[in-house]
TORSERO-525084 format. One record per residue: residue number from 1; x, y, z of N, C-alpha, C in turn; residue in one letter. Coordinates in steps of 0.02 Angstrom, whole numbers, m for minus. Atoms other than C-alpha are relative to their C-alpha. Last residue first. Layout:
<nodes>
nr NUM; n.x X; n.y Y; n.z Z; ca.x X; ca.y Y; ca.z Z; c.x X; c.y Y; c.z Z; rest A
...
</nodes>
This chain:
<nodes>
nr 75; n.x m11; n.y 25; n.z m58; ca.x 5314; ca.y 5626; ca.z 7762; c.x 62; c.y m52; c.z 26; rest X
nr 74; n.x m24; n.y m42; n.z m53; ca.x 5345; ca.y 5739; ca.z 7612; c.x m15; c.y m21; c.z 82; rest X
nr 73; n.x m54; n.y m10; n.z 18; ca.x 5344; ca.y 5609; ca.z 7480; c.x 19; c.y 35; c.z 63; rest X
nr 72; n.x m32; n.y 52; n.z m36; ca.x 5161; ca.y 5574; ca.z 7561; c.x 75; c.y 9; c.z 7; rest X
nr 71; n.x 12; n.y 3; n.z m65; ca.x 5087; ca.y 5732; ca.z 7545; c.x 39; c.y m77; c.z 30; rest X
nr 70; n.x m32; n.y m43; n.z m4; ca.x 5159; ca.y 5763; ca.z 7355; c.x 11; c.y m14; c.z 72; rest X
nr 69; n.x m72; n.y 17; n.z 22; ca.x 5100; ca.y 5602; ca.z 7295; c.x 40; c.y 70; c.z 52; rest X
nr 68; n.x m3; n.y 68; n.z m61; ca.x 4916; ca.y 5627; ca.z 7377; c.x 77; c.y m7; c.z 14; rest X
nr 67; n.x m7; n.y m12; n.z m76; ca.x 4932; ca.y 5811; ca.z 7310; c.x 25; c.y m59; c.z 48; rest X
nr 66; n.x m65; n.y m47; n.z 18; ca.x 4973; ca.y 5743; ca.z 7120; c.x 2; c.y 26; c.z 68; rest X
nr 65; n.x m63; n.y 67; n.z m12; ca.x 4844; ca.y 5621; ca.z 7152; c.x 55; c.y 18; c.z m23; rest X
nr 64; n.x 27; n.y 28; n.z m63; ca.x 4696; ca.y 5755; ca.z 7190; c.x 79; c.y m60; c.z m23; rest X
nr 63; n.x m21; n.y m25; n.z m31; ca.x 4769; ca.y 5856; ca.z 7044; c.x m8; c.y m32; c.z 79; rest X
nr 62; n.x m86; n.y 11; n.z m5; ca.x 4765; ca.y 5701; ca.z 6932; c.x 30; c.y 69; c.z 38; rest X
nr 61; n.x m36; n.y 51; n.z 10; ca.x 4580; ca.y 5687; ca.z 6956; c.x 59; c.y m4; c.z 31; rest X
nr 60; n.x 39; n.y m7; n.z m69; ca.x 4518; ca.y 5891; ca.z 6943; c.x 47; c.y m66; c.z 32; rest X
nr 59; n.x m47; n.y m40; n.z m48; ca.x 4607; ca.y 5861; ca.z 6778; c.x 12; c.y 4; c.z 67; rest X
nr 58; n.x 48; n.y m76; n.z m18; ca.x 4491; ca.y 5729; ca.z 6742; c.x 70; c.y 34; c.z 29; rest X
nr 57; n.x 49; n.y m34; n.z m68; ca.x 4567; ca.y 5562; ca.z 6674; c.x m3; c.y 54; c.z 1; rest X
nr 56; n.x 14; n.y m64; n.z m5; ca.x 4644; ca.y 5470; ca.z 6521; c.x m58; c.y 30; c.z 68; rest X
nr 55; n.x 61; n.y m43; n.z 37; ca.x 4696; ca.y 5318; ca.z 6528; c.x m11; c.y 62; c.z 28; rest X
nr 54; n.x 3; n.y m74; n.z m28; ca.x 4884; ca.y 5287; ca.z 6567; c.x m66; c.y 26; c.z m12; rest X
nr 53; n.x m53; n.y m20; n.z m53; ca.x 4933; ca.y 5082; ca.z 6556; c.x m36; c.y 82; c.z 40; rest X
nr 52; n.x 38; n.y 39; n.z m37; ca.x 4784; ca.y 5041; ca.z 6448; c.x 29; c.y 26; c.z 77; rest X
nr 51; n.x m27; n.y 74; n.z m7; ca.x 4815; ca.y 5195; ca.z 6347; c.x m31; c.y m20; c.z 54; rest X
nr 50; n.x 4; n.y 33; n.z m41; ca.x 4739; ca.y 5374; ca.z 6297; c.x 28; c.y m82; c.z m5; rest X
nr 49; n.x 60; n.y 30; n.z 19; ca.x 4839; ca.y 5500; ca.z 6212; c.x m29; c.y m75; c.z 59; rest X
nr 48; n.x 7; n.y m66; n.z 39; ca.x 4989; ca.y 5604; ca.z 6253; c.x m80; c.y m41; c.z m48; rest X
nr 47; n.x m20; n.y 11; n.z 58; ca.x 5059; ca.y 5484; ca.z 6367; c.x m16; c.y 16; c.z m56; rest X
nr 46; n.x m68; n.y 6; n.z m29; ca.x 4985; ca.y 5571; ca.z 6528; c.x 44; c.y m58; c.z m57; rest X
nr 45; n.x m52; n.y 43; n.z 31; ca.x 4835; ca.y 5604; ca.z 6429; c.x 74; c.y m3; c.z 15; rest X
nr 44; n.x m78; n.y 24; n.z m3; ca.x 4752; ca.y 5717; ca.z 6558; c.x m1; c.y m47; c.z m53; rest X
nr 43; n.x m23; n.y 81; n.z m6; ca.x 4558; ca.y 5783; ca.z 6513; c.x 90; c.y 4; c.z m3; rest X
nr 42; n.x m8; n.y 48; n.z m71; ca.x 4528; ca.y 5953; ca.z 6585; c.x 6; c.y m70; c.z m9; rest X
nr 41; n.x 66; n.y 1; n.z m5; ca.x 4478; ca.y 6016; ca.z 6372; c.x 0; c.y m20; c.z 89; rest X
nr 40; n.x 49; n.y m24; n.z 44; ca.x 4642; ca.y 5951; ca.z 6337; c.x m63; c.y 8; c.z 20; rest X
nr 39; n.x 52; n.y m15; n.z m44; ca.x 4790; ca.y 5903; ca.z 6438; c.x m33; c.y 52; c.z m41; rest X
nr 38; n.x 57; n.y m37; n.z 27; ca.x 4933; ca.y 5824; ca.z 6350; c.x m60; c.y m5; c.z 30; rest X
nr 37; n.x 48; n.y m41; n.z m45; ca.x 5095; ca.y 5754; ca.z 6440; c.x m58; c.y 28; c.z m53; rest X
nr 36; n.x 65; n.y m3; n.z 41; ca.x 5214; ca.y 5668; ca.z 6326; c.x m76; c.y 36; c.z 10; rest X
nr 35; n.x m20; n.y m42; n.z 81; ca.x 5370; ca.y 5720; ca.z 6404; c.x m40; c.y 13; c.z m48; rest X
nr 34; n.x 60; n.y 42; n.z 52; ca.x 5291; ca.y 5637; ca.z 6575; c.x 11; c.y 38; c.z m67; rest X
nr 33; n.x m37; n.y 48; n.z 9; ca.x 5449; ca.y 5680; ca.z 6690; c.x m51; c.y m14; c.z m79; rest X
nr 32; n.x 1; n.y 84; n.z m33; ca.x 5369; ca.y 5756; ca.z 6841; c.x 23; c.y m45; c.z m66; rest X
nr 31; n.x m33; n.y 2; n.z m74; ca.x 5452; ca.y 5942; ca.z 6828; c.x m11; c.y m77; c.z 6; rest X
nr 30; n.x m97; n.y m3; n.z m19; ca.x 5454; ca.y 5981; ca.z 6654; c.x 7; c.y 3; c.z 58; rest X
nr 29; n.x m64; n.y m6; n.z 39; ca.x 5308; ca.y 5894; ca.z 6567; c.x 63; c.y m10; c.z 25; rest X
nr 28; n.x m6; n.y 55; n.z 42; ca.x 5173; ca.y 5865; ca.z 6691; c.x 78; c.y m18; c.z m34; rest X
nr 27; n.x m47; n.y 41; n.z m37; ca.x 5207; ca.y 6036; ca.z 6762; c.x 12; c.y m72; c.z m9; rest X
nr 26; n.x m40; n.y m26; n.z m18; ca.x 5183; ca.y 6096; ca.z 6596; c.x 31; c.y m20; c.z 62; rest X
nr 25; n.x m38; n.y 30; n.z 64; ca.x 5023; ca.y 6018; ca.z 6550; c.x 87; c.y m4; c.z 27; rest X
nr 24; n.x m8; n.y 75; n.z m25; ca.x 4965; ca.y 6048; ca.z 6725; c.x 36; c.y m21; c.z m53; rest X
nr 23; n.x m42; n.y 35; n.z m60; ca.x 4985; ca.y 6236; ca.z 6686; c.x 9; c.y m58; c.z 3; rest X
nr 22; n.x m73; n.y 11; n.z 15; ca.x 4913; ca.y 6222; ca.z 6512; c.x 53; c.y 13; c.z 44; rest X
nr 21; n.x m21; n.y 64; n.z 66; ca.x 4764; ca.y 6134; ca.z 6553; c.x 70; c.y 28; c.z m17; rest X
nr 20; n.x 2; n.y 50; n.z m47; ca.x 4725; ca.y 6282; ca.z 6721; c.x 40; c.y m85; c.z m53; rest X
nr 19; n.x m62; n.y m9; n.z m50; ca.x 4763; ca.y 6416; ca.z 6599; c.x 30; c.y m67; c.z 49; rest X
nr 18; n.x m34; n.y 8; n.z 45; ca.x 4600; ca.y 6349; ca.z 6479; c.x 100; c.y m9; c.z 37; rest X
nr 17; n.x m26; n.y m55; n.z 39; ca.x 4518; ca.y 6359; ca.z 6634; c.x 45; c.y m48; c.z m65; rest X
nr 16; n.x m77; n.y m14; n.z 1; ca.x 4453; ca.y 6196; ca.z 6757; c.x m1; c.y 53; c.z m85; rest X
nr 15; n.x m62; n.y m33; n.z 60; ca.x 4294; ca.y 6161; ca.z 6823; c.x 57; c.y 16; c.z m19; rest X
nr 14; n.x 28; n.y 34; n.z 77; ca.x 4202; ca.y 6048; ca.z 6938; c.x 11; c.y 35; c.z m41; rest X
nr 13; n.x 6; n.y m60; n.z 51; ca.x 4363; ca.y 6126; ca.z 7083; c.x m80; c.y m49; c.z m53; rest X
nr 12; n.x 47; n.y m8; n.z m25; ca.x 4412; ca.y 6045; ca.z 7233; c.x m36; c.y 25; c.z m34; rest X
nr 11; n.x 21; n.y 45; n.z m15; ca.x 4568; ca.y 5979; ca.z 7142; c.x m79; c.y 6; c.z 41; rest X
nr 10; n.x 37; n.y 32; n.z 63; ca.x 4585; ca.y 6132; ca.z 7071; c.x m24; c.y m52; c.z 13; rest X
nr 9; n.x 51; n.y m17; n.z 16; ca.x 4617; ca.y 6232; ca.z 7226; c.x m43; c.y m53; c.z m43; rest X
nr 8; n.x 51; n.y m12; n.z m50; ca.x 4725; ca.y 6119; ca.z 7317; c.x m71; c.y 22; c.z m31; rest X
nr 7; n.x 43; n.y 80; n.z m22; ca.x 4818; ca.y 6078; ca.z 7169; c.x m54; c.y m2; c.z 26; rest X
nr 6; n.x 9; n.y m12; n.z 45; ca.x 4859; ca.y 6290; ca.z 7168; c.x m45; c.y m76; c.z m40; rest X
nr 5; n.x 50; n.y m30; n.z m3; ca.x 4906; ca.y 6285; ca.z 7316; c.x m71; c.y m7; c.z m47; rest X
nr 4; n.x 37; n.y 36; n.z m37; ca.x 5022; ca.y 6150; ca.z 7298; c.x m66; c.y 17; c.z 26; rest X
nr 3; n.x 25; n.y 62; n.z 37; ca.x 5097; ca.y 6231; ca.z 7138; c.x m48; c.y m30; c.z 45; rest X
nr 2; n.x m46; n.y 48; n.z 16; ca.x 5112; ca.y 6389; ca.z 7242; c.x m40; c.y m63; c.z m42; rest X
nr 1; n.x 30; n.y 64; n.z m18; ca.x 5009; ca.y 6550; ca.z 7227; c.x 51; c.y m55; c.z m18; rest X
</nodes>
């Protein structure tokens, strides 16, 4: 399954795996940049806690705007 697949799913998803938090963690991390990345319980902290700048959202969330990003980049 690819990363985009794999979006696809979750993003359509009202649950998310233990697996599912430390994938995103991970691509978070070492492909988009966010060093601080922490994903707990399906909540994102894209600065490793919540801020004004980065509050915290639904896994489910930041896979739907991790596709949007992906679908546009590639037009």
């Amino acid at each position: 399954m690819t990363i985009g697949e794999w979006l696809e799913n979750l993003q359509g998803s009202d649950t998310s795996s233990e697996e599912d938090s430390q994938v995103m963690q991970t691509v978070l991390r070492n492909r988009l940049g966010f060093a601080k990345a922490v994903v707990v319980y399906g909540v994102v902290y894209l600065d490793g806690q919540g801020t004004i700048a980065n509050p915290p959202r639904s896994i489910q969330t930041m896979a739907k705007s991790l596709l949007t990003a992906m679908r546009a980049n590639a037009s």
